[in-house]
Biopython code that builds the backbone (N, CA, C, O; Angstrom):
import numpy as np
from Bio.PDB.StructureBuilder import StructureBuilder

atoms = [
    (1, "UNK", "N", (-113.194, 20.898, -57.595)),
    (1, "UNK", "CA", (-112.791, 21.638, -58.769)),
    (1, "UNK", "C", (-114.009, 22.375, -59.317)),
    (1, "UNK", "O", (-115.143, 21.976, -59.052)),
    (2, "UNK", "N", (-113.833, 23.222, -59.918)),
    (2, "UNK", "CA", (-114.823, 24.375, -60.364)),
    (2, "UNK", "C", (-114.845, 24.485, -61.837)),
    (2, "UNK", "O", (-113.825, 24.835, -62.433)),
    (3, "UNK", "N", (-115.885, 24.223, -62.432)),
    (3, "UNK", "CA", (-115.867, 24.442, -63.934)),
    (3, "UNK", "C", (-116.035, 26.107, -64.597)),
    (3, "UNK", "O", (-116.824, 26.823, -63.981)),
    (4, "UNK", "N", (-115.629, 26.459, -65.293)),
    (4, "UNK", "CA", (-115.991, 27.717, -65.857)),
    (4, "UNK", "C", (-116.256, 27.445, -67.172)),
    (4, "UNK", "O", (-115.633, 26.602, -67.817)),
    (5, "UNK", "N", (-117.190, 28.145, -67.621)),
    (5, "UNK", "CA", (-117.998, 27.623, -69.536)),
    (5, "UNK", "C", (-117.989, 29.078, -69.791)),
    (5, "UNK", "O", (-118.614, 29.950, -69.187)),
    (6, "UNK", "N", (-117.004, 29.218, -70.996)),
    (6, "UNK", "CA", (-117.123, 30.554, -71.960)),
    (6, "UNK", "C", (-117.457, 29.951, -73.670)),
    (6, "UNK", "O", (-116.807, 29.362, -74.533)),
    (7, "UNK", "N", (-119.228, 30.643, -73.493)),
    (7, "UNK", "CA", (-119.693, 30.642, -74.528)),
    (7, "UNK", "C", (-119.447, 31.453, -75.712)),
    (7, "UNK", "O", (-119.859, 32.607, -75.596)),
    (8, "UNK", "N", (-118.832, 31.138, -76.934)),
    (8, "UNK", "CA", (-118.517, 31.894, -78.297)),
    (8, "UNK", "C", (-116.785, 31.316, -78.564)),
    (8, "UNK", "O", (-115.951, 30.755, -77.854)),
    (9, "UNK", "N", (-116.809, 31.596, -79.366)),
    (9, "UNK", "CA", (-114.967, 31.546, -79.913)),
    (9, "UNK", "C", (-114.644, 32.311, -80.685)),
    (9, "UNK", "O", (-113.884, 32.000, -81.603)),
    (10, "UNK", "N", (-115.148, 33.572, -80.524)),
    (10, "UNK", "CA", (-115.061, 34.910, -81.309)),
    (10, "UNK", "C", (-113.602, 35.180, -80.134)),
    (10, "UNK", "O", (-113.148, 34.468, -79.238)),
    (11, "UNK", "N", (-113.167, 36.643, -80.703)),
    (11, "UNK", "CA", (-112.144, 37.166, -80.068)),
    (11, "UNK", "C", (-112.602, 37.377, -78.856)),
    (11, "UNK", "O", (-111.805, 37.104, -77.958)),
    (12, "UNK", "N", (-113.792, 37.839, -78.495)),
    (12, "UNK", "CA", (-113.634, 37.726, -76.966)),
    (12, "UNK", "C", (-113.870, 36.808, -76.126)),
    (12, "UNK", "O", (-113.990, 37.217, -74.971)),
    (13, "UNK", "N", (-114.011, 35.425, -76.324)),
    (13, "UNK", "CA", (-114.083, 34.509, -76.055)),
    (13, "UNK", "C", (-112.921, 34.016, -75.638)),
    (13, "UNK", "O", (-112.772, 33.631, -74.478)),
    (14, "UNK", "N", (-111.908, 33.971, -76.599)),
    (14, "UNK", "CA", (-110.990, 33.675, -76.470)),
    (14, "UNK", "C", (-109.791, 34.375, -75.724)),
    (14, "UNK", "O", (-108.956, 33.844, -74.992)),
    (15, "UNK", "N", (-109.862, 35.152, -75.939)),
    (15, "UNK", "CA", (-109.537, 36.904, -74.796)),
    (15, "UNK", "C", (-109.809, 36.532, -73.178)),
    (15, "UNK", "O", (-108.971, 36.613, -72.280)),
    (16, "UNK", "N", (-110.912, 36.193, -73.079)),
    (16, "UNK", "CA", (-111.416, 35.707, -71.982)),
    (16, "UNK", "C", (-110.862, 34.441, -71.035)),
    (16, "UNK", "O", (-110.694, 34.400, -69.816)),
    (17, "UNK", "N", (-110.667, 33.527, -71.960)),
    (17, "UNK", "CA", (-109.910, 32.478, -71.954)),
    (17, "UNK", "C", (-108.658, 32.666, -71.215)),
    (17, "UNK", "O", (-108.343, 32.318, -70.077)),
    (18, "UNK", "N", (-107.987, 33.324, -72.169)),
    (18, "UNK", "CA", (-106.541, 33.832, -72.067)),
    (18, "UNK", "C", (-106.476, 34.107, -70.618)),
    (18, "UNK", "O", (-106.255, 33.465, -69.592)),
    (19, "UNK", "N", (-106.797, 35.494, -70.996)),
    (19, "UNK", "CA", (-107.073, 36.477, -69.451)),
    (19, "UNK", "C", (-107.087, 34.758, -67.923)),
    (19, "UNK", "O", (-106.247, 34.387, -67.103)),
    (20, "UNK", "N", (-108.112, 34.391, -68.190)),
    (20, "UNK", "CA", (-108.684, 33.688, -66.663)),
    (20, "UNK", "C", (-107.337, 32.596, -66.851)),
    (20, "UNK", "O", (-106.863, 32.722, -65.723)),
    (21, "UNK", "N", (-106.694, 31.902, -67.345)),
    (21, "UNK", "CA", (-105.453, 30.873, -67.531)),
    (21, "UNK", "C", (-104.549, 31.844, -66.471)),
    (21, "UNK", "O", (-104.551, 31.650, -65.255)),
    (22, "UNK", "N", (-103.929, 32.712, -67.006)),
    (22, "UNK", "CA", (-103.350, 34.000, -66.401)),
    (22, "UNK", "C", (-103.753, 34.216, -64.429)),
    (22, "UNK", "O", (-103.012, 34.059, -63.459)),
    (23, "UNK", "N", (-104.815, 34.511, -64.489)),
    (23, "UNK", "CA", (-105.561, 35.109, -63.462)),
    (23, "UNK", "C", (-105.755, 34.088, -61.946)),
    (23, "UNK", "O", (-105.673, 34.435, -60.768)),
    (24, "UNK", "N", (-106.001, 32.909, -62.475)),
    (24, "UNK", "CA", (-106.553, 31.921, -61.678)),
    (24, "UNK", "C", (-105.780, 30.871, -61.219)),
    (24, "UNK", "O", (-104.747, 31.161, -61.822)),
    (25, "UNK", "N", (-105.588, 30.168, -60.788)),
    (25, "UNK", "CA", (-104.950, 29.190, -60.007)),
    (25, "UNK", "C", (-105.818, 27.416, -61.021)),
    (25, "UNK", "O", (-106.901, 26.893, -60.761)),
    (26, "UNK", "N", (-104.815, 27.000, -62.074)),
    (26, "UNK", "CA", (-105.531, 26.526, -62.751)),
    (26, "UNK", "C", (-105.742, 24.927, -61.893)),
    (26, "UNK", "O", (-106.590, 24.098, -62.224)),
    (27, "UNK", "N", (-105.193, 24.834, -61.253)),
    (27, "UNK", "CA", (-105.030, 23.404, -60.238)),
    (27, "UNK", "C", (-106.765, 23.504, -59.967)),
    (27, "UNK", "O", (-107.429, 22.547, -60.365)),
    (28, "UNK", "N", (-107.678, 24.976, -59.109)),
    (28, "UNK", "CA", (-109.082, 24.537, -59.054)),
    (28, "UNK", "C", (-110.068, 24.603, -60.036)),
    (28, "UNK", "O", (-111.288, 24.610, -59.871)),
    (29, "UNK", "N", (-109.316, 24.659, -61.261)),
    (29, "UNK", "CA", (-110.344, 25.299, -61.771)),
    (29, "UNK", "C", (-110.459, 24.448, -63.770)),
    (29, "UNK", "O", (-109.484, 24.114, -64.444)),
    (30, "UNK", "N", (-111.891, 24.344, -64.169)),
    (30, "UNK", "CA", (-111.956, 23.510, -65.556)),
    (30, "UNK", "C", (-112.357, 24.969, -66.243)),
    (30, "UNK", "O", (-113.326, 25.601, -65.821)),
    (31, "UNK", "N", (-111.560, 25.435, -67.301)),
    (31, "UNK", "CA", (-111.838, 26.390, -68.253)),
    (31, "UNK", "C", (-112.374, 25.591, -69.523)),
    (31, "UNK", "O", (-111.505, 24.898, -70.052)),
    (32, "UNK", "N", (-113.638, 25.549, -70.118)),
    (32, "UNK", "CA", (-113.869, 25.001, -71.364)),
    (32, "UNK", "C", (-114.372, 26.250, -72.361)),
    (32, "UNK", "O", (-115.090, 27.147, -71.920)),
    (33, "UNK", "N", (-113.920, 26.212, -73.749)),
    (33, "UNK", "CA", (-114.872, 27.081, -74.525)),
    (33, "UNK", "C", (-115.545, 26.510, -75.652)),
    (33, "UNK", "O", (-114.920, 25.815, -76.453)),
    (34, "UNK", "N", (-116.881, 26.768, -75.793)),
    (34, "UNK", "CA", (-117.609, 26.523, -76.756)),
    (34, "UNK", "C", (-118.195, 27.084, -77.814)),
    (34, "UNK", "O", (-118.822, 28.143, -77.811)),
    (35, "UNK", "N", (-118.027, 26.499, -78.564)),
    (35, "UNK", "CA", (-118.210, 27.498, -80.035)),
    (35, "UNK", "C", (-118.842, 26.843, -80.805)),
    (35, "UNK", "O", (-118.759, 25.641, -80.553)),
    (36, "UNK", "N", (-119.696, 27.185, -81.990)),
    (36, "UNK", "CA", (-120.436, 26.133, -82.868)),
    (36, "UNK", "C", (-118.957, 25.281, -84.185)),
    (36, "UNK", "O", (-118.841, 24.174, -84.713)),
    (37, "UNK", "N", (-118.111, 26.598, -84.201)),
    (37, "UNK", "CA", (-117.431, 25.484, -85.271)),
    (37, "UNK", "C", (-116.202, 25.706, -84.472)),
    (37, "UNK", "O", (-115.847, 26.672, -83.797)),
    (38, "UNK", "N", (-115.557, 24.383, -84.761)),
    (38, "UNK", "CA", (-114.187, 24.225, -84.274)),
    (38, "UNK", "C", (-112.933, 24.697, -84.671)),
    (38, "UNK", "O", (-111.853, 24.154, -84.442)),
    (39, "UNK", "N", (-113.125, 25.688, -85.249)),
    (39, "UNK", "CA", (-111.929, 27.004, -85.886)),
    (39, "UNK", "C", (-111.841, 28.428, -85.159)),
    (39, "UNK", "O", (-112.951, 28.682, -84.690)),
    (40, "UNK", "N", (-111.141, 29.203, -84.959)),
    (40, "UNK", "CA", (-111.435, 30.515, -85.276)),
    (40, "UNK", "C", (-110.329, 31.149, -86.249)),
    (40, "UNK", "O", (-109.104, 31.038, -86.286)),
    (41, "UNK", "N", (-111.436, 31.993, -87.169)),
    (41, "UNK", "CA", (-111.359, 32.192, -88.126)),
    (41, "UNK", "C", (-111.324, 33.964, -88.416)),
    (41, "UNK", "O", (-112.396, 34.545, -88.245)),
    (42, "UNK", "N", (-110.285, 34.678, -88.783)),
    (42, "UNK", "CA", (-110.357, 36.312, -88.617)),
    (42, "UNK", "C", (-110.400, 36.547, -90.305)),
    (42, "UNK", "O", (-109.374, 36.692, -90.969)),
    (43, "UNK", "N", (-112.114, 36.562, -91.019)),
    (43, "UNK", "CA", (-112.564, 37.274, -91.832)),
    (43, "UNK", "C", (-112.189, 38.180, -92.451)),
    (43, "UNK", "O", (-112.421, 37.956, -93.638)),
    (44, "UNK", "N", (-111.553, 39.451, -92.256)),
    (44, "UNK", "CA", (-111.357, 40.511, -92.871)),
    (44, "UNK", "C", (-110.462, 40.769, -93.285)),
    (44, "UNK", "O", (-110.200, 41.907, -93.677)),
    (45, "UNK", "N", (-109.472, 39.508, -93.349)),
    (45, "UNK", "CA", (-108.096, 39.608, -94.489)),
    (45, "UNK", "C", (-108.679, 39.364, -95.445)),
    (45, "UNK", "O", (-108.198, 39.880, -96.453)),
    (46, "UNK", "N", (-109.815, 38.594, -95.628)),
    (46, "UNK", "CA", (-110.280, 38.385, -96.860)),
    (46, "UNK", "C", (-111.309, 39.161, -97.754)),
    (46, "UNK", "O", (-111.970, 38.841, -98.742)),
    (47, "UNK", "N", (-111.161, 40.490, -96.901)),
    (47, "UNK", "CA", (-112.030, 41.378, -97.586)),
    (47, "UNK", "C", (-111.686, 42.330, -98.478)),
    (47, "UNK", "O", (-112.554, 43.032, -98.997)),
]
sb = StructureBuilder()
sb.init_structure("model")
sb.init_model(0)
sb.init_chain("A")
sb.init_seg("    ")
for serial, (resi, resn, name, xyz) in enumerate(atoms, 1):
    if name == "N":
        sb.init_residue(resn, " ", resi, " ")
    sb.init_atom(name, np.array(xyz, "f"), 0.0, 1.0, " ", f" {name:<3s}", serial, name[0])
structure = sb.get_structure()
């Protein structure tokens, strides 16, 4: 099995994520993402 590490949990992080679930054959493969806080959070409604 093959690990893959996507660093950030911004939108493209998670985009990224998405996308490779989609793309890949998830039977070989460990998708993890890492982010410093355990939310994501879209800012600019609150602006």
């Amino acid at each position: 099995m093959k690990n893959v590490l996507i660093l950030g949990g911004g939108f493209a992080g998670v985009a990224a994520g998405l996308k490779l679930c989609k793309k890949i054959d998830m039977s070989q493969f460990e998708i993890t993402l890492l982010d410093r806080k355990n939310f994501h959070f879209f800012y600019s409604l609150f602006i």
